[in-house]
GUTIPA-156371 format. One record per residue: z, x, y of N, C-alpha, C, CB in turn; residue number from 1. Coordinates in steps of 0.2 Angstrom, whole numbers. Glycine has a CB too. Layout:
N
    n.pz    n.px    n.py   ca.pz   ca.px   ca.py    c.pz    c.px    c.py   cb.pz   cb.px   cb.py   kevo
       Z       X       Y       Z       X       Y       Z       X       Y       Z       X       Y    NUM
...
END
This chain:
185
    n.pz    n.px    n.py   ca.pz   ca.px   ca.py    c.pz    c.px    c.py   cb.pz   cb.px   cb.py   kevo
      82    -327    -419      86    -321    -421      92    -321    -415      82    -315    -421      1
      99    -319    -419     104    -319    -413     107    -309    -413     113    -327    -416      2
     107    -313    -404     112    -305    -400     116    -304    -403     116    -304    -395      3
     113    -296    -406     117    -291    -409     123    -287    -405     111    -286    -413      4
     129    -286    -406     134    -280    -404     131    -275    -404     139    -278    -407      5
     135    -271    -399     133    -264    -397     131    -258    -407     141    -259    -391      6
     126    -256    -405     126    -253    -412     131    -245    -411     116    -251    -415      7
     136    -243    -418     140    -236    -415     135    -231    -410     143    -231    -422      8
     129    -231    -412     127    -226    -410     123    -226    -404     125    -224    -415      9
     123    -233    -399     122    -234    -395     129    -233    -390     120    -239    -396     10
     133    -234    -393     140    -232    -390     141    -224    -390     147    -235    -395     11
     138    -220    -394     136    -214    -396     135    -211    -389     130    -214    -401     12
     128    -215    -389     122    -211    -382     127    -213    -376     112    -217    -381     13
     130    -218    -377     130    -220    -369     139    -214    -367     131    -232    -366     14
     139    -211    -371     146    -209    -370     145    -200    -370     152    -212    -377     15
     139    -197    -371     137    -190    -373     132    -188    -367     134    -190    -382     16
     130    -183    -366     126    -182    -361     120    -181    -362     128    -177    -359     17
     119    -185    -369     113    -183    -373     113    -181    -377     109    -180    -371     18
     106    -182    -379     104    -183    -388     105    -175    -391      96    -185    -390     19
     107    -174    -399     106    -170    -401     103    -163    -397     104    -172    -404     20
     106    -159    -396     103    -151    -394      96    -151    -399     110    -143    -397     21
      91    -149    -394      84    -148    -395      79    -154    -395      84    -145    -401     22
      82    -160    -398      79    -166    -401      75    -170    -395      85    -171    -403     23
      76    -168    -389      72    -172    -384      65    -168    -382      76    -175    -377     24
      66    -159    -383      61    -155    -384      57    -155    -391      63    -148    -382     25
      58    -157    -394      55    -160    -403      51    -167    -400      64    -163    -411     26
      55    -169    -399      52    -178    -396      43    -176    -391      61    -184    -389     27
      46    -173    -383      40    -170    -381      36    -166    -385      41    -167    -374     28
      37    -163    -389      31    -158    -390      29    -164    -396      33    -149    -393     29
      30    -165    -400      27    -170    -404      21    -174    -401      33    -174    -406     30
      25    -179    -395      21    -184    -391      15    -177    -389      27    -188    -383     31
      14    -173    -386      12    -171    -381       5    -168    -389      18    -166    -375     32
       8    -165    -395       3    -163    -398      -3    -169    -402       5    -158    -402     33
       1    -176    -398      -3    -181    -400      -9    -183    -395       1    -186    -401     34
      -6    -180    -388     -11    -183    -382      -7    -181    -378     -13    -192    -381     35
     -12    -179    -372      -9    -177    -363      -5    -183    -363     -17    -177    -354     36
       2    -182    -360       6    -190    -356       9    -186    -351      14    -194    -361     37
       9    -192    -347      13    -192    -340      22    -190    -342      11    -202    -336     38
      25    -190    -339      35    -190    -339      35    -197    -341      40    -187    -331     39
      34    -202    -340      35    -209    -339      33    -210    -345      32    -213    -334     40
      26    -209    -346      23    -211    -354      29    -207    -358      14    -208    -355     41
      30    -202    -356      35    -199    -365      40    -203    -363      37    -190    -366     42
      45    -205    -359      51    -208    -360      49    -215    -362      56    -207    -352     43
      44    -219    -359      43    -225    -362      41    -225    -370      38    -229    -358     44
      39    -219    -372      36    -220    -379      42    -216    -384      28    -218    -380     45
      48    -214    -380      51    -211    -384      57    -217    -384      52    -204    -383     46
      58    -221    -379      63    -225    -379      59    -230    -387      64    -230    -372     47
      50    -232    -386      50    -237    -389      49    -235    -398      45    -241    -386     48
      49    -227    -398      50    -225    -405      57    -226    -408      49    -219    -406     49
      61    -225    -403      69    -228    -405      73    -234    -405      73    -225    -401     50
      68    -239    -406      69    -245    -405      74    -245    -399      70    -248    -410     51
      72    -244    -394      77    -244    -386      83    -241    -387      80    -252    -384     52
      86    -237    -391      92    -235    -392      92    -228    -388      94    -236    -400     53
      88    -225    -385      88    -219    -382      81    -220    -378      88    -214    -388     54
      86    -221    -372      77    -220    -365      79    -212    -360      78    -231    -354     55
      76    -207    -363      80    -199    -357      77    -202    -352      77    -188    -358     56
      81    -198    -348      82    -198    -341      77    -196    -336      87    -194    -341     57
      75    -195    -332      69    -191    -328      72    -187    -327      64    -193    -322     58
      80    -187    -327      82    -177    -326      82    -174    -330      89    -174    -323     59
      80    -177    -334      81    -172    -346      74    -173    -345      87    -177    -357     60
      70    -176    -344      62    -176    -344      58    -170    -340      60    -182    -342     61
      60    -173    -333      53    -168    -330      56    -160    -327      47    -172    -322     62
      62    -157    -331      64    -150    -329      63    -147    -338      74    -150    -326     63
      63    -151    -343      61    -148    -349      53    -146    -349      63    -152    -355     64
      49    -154    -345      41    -151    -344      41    -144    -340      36    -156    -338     65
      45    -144    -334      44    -138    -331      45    -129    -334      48    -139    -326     66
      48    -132    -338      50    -127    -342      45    -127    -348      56    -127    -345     67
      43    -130    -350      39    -130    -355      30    -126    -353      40    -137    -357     68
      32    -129    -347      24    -126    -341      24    -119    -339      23    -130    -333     69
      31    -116    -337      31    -110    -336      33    -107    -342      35    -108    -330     70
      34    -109    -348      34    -105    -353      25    -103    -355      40    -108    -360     71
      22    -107    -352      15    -107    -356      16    -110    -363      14    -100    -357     72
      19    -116    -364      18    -120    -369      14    -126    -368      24    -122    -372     73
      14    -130    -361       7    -134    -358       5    -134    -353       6    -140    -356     74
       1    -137    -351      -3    -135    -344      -4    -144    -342     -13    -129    -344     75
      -4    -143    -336      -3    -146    -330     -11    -150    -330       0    -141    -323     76
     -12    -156    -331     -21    -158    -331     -23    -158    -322     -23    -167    -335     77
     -27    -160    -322     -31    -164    -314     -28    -170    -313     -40    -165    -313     78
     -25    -170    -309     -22    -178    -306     -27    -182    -307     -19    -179    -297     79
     -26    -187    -310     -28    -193    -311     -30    -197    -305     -25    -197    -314     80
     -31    -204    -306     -31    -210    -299     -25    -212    -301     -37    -216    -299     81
     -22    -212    -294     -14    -214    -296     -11    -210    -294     -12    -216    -303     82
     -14    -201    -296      -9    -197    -293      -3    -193    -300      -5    -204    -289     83
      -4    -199    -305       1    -196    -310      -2    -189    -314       1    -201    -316     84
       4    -185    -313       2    -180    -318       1    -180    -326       7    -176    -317     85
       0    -176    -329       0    -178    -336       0    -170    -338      -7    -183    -339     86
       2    -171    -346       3    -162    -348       1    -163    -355      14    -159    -347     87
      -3    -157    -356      -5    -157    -364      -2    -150    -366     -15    -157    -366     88
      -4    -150    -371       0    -144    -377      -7    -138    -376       0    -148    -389     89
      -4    -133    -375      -9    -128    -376      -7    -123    -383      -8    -123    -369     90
     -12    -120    -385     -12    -115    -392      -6    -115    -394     -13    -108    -391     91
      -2    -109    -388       4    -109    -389      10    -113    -390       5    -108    -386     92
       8    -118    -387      14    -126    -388      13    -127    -393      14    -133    -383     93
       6    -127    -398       5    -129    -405      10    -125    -411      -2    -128    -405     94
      10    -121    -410      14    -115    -412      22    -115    -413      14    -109    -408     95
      23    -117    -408      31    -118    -404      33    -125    -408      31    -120    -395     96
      29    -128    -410      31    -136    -411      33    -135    -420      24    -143    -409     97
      26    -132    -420      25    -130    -430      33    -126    -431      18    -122    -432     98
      35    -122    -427      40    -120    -428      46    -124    -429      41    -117    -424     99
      45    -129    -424      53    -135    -420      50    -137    -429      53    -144    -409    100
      46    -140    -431      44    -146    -435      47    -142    -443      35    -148    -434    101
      45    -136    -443      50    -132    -451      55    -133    -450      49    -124    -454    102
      58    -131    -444      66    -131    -446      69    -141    -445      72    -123    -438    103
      66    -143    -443      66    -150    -443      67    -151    -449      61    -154    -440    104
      63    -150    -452      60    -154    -459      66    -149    -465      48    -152    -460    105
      66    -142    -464      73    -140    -468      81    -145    -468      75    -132    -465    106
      81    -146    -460      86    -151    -459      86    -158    -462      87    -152    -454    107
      80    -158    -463      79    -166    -467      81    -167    -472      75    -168    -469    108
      78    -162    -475      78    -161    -483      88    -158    -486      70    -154    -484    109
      90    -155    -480      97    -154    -481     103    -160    -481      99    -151    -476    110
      99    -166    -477     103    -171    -476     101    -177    -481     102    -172    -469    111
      96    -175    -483      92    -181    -487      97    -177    -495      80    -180    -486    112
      97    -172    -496     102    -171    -501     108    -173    -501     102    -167    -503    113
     110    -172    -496     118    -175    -493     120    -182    -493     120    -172    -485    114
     115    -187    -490     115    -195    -490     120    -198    -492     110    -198    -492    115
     118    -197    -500     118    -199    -507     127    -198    -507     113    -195    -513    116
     128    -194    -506     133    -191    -507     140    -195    -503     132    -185    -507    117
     137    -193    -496     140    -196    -491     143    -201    -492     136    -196    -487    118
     138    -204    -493     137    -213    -493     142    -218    -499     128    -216    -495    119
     140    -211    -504     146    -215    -511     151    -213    -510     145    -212    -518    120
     153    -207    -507     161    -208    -505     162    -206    -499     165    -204    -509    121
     159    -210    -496     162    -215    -490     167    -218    -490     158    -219    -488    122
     174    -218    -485     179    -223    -487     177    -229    -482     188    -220    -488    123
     176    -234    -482     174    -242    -479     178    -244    -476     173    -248    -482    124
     187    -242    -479     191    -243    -475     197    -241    -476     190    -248    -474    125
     204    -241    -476     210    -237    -476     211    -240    -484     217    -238    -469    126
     208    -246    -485     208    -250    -492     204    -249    -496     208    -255    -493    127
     201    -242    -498     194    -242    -502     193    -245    -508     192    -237    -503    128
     200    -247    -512     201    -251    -518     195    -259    -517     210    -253    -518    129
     196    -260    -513     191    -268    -509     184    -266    -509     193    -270    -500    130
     182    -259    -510     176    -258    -506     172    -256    -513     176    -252    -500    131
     175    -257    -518     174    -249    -524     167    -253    -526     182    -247    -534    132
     166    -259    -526     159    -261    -529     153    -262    -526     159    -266    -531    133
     154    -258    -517     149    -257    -511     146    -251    -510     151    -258    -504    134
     152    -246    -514     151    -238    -513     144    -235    -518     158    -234    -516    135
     145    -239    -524     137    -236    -528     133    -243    -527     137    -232    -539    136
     132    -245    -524     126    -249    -522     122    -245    -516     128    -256    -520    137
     128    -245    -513     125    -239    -505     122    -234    -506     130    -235    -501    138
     125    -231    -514     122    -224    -512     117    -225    -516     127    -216    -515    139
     114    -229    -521     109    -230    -521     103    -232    -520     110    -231    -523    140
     105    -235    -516      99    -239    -508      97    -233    -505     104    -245    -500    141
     104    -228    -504     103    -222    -498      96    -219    -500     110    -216    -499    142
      98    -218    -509      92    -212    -513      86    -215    -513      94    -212    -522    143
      87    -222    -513      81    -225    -516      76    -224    -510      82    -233    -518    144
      78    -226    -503      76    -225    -496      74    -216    -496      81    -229    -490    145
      77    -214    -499      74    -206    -497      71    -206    -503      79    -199    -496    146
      68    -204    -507      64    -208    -515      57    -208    -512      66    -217    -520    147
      58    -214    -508      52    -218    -508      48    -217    -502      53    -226    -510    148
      54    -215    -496      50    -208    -492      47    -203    -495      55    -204    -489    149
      49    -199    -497      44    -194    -500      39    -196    -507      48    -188    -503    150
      39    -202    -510      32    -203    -512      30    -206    -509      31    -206    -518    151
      28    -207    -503      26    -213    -500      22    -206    -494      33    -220    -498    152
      28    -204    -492      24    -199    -486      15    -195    -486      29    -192    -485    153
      15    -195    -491       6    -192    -491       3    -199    -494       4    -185    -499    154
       4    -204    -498       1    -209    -502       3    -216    -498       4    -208    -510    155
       5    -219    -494       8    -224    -489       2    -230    -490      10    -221    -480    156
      -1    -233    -496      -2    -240    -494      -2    -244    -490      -1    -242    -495    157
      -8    -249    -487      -6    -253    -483      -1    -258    -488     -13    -256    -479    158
      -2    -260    -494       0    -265    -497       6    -263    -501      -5    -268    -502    159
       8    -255    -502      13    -253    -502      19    -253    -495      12    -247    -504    160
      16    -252    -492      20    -252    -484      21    -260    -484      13    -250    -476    161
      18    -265    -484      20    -271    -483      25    -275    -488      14    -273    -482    162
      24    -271    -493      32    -273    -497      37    -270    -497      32    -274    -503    163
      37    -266    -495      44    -261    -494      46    -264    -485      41    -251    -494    164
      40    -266    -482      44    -270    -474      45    -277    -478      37    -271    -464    165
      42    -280    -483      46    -289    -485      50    -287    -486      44    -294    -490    166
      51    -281    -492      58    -281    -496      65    -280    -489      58    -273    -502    167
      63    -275    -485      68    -272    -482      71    -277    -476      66    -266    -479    168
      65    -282    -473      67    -286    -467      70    -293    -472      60    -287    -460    169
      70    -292    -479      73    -297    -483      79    -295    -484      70    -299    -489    170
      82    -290    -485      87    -288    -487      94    -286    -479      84    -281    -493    171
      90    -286    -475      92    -284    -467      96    -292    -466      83    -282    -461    172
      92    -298    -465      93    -304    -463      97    -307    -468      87    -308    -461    173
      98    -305    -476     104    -307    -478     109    -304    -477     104    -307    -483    174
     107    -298    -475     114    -294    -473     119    -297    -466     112    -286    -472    175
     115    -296    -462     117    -300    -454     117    -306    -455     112    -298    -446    176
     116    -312    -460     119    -318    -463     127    -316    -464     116    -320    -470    177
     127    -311    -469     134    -310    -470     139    -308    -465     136    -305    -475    178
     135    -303    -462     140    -300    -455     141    -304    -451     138    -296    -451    179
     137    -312    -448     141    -317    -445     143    -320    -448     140    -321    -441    180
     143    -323    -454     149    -324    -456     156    -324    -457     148    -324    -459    181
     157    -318    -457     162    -312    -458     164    -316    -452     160    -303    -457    182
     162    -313    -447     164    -313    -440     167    -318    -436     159    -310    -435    183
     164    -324    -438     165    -331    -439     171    -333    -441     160    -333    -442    184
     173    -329    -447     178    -331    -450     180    -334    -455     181    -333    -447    185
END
């Protein structure tokens, strides 16, 4: 597999002060109502949910714990061996997250109506006349991928899951066929 270019939204991160307002307190409470983690453990497991494209910081990490400790949303466990702290979700934090997680999930469902839309009239370039037979394929893929998200989100197959990753990492590697091509010339 060959070295990919910066993805935009890599270019995104490295130019902003950070992610989305709220999004990295969504990310710890999530992690944290899954299991106590150390600051380290949530930045490593939030980089490797983003496939690397977002690692916070230990100055956006352990001042939001702290805050999150004197709000009375976790508590602080017994040092381990080693020393490392670790922080779990109390009642309260459970509450707080149920919260972050509805208005999450209204946003989703806002954007997941918008996609479709987006994506078909999207212009590809100052020449959209060239593009006119990429625009409803897109938005169709767009739909289809949110479709099959939500039938899929309660009912997810192991053998449904594993054709929807052949189909997609089949349709991914033709695509970055074309894109060095392109580039190639």
């Amino acid at each position: 597999m060959s070295e990919h270019p910066p993805h935009p939204f890599d270019r995104w991160m490295g130019h902003t002060a950070g992610a989305p307002r709220g999004l990295l307190r969504f990310f710890v409470l999530k992690l944290l109502k899954e299991k106590p983690m150390s600051g380290t453990e949530i930045v490593d497991e939030i980089e490797k949910e983003t496939g690397g494209r977002w690692k916070p910081s230990p100055g956006s990490i352990y001042p939001l714990l702290a805050w999150l400790q004197d709000k009375g949303y976790t508590k602080e466990l017994p040092k381990e061996e080693g020393g490392m702290k670790r922080y779990m979700l109390r009642k309260k934090g459970e509450r707080f997250f149920e919260e972050h997680a509805r208005f999450g999930e209204r946003l989703r469902k806002k954007f997941e109506f918008l996609a479709p839309m987006l994506v078909g009239g999207f212009r590809f370039s100052a020449n959209s006349e060239k593009w006119r037979e990429i625009k409803e394929p897109a938005r169709r893929f767009v739909t289809a991928l949110l479709d099959l998200r939500a039938a899929l989100q309660e009912n997810l197959t192991e053998r449904a899951g594993k054709e929807v990753a052949e189909i997609l990492n089949e349709g991914a590697e033709k695509l970055e066929g074309i894109i060095e091509r392109i580039k190639k010339g």
